[in-house]
C-alpha positions, 0 to 999 in steps of 0.5 A, a space after each residue: 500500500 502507498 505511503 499513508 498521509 498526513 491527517 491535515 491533508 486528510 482533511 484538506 482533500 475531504 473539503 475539496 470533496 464536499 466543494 469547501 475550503 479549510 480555515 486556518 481554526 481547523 487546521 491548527 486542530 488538525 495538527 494538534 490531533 495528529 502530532 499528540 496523537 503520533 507523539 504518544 500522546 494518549 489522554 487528550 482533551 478538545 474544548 473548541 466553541 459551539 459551532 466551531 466543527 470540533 465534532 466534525 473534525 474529530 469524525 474526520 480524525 476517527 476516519 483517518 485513524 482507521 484508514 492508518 491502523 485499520 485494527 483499532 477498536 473505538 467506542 464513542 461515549 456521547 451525551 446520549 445514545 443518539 449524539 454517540 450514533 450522529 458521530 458513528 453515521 458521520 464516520 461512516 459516511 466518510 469511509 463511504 465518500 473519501 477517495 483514500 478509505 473507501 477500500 476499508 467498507 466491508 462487503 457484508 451488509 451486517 458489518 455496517 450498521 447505524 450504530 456499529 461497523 467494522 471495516 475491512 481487517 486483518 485482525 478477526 476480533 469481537 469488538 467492531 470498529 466503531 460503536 456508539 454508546 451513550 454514557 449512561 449505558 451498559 458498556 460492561 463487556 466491551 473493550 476498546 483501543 479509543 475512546 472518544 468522549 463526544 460531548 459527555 457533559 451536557 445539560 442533561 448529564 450536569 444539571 444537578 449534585 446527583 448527576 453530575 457525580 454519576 457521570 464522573 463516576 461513569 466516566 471513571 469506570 470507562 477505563 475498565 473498557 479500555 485496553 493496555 496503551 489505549 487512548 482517551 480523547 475527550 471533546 466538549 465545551 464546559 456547562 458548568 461551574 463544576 465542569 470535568 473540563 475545569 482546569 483548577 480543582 473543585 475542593 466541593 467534590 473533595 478534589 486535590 487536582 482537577 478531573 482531567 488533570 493528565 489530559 493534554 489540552 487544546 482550548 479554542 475559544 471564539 476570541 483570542 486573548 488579544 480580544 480578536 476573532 479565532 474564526 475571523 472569516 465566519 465570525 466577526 468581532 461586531 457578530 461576536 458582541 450580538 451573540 453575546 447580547 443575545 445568549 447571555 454572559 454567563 452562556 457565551 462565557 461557558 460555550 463560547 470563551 470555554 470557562 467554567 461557569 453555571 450557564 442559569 443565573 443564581 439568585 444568589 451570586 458567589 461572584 459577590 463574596 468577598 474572601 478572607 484569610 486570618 483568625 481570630 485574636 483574643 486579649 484583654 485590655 483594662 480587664 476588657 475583653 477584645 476579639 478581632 480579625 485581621 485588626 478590625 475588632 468584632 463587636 458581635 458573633 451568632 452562631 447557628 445550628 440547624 441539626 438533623 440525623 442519619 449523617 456520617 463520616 462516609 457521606 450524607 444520607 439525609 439532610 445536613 447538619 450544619 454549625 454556621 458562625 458570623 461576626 460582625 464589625 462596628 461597619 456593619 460588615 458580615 464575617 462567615 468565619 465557619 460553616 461545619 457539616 457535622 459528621 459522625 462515625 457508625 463505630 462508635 459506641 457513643 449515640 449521634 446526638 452526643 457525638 454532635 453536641 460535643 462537637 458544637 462545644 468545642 466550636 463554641 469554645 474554639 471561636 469565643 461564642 458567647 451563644 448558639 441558637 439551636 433549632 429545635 423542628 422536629 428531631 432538634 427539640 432534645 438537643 439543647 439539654 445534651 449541648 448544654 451538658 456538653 458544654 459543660 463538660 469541658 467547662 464552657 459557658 455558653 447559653 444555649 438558645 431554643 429557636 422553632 423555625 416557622 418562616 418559610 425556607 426559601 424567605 428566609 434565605 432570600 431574607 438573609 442573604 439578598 440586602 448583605 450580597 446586594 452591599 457586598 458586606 458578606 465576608 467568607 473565610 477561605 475555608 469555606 471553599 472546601 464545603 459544599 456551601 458556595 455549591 449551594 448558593 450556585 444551584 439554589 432556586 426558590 420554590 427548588 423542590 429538590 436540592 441541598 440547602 442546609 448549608 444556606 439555611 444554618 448561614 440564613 439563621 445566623 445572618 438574621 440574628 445578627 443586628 443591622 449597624 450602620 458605620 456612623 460619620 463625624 458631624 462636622 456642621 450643621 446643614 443649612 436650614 431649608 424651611 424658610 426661616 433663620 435657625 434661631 434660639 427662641 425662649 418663654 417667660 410664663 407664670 406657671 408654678 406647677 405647686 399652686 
């Protein structure tokens, strides 16, 4: 057989087939796939934007892989089970039509199915060529030289906690279907702020390094970082900003910019926070005590615990039971300082409820907490005598505060938090980043009625216990008096004796 070509040219006499040019966006792609691919290179991540032809383009290479090494099994995980079959049809149809692989169609009709083919081979093995699968299917069984991961993350795969960690999990179990030495080529763009394709890791997920962090990437957003078009012969700068207009910033930055973001708007923003570093210091001055952070002293604390039951070290069976804690300043600044998610251990001998009131004592002494509010609805009602006990126990005085919830959630937390993120007067400790609270506030809805909120509730409470202050200024004159008449001091002379 004559020398092989390269893929870039693949591409090139494909074009001129279908009557089209090739833009300088794909053949940059192209030689990006061929070089990684040919390198060594087995973990690869394509993030292009919509539009961009980074589907077609993969097909193309799927096409061109097999015209190279006919042998190649390749499995196609897509959203859903029709997207993987749309690429499949597309491969097909290019070993079909393209002059350099159409010795590769079999000539049995059962060997080129919709969903499925195996081209013309040496090798006589059980998988075929290709196959499409969707992500959420069974595909124990199969074995695969190549995975390709065609658009995984979708709305429907990511829109919530739930699905989202299925589908990593999903993908996870991938690498069993995968042989010795196979490749993974992942291509998609992000639909969420805890996207597989984030670069940084997400501490929510207990991540240490980002899902794909040995993937080599390629990211193509529709701008260049000097701000013009990567595709200036299809879209112009001025058709860039209608797009935007007319999609939305948050939607143009995940889909089109590739950045991770909730492409829905939040009623309650995380941008809005303002992070902090630093603990609290503790001394007295003329027997007065004095607690402040990062030099600014805090002139009060609440501290609120909205507990619940069925909640373990290994992960959450119902809701959270969580301790919120937030300072305030003289300027009427909010401090989230802690958000806890108690957790308790099935081996130990001592009963939940102990477990977690001896917990919230430690906290209440760790952060000088003069006083907790307990909820009391439902489960909570015993508590407050076990936390008191508790407290006792280690020698720390602490009132102990019953509270029976009856405002509805969703005002509650609107209540809470809509006035301190519209003044941007909500400080949160960089710890907090690493619990699933700044999760919470991304997916919350009101009227949601599925969902984790219990992080949002506890903080909810603690926001509303604390006292509105208004940073006071120094008078320094009198304003002018607008009512017409002279401010002047007027005094009455009269016989009045209140003893007659």
């Amino acid at each position: 057989m004559t020398t092989k070509i390269s893929f870039r040219l693949f591409v090139v006499l494909w074009n001129q087939l279908q009557k089209q040019t090739t833009p300088n966006i794909h053949i940059r792609i192209a030689k990006w796939l061929e070089k990684a691919w040919l390198k060594g290179d087995r973990y690869l991540l394509l993030m292009a934007f919509r539009s961009c032809g980074k589907s077609t383009l993969v097909g193309l290479f799927a096409a061109w892989l097999l015209y190279r090494w006919p042998d190649l099994r390749i499995l196609v995980l897509a959203g859903d089970q029709p997207l993987a079959k749309k690429m499949v049809r597309n491969v097909k149809r290019i070993i079909e039509k393209h002059p350099l692989t159409k010795f590769l169609r079999p000539e049995s009709a059962d060997q080129w199915a919709s969903d499925r083919f195996t081209v013309a081979r040496d090798k006589e093995l059980r998988d075929p060529s290709m196959m499409a699968k969707g992500v959420s299917t069974n595909i124990t069984g199969s074995r695969a030289d190549l995975i390709l991961f065609d658009d995984v993350e979708v709305p429907n795969t990511c829109s919530s906690l739930e699905k989202r960690l299925d589908l990593r999990q999903r993908l996870v179990e991938a690498n069993f279907v995968l042989v010795a030495g196979g490749a993974q080529i992942y291509v998609g763009t992000p639909h969420h702020y805890h996207s597989i394709y984030a670069k940084e890791a997400r501490p929510e997920f207990e991540e240490d390094q980002p899902f794909l962090h040995d993937f080599k990437r390629l990211e193509v957003p529709i701008l260049k970082p000097c701000g013009t078009p990567s595709w200036p012969e299809r879209y112009s700068t001025e058709s860039i900003e209608k797009l935007k207009r007319a999609t939305g910033p948050n939607k143009f930055e995940s889909q089109m910019m590739l950045r991770p973001v909730d492409i829905h708007d939040s009623r309650l923003d995380p941008h809005l926070l303002h992070f902090y570093q630093g603990e609290l210091c503790y001394q007295e001055s003329g027997r007065r005590p004095l607690l402040s952070l990062n030099d600014d002293r805090m002139v009060s604390a609440s501290a609120w615990w909205d507990p619940a039951f069925g909640v373990h070290a290994q992960g959450r069976d119902r809701d959270a039971s969580v301790f919120a804690l937030v300072f305030s300043d003289a300027k009427g600044r909010r401090y989230l300082h802690e958000v806890r998610y108690i957790s308790c251990h099935d081996d130990s001998s001592e009963d939940e409820a102990s477990q977690q009131c001896r917990q919230i004592a430690m906290l209440c002494r760790q952060y000088y907490i003069p006083s907790i509010t307990v909820e009391i609805n439902g489960l909570g009602r015993f508590l407050p005598s076990i936390l008191r006990r508790e407290l006792s126990a280690i020698g720390y005085g602490c009132a102990v505060i019953e509270h029976s919830a009856r405002m509805n959630k969703d005002m509650r937390i609107l209540e809470a938090f809509d006035v301190v993120l519209a003044a941007r007067l909500l400080h949160v400790h960089e710890r907090v980043k690493k619990t699933p609270f700044l999760r919470e506030m991304q997916e919350w809805k009101p009227a949601m009625s599925k969902g984790h909120d219990d992080g949002l509730d506890a903080v909810a409470g603690a926001l509303m216990s604390e006292p509105v202050r208004i940073e006071r200024k120094n008078m320094t004159a009198s304003p002018l008096g607008w009512q017409g008449v002279d401010k002047q001091s007027h005094s009455l002379h009269t016989n009045f004796n209140p003893y007659e």
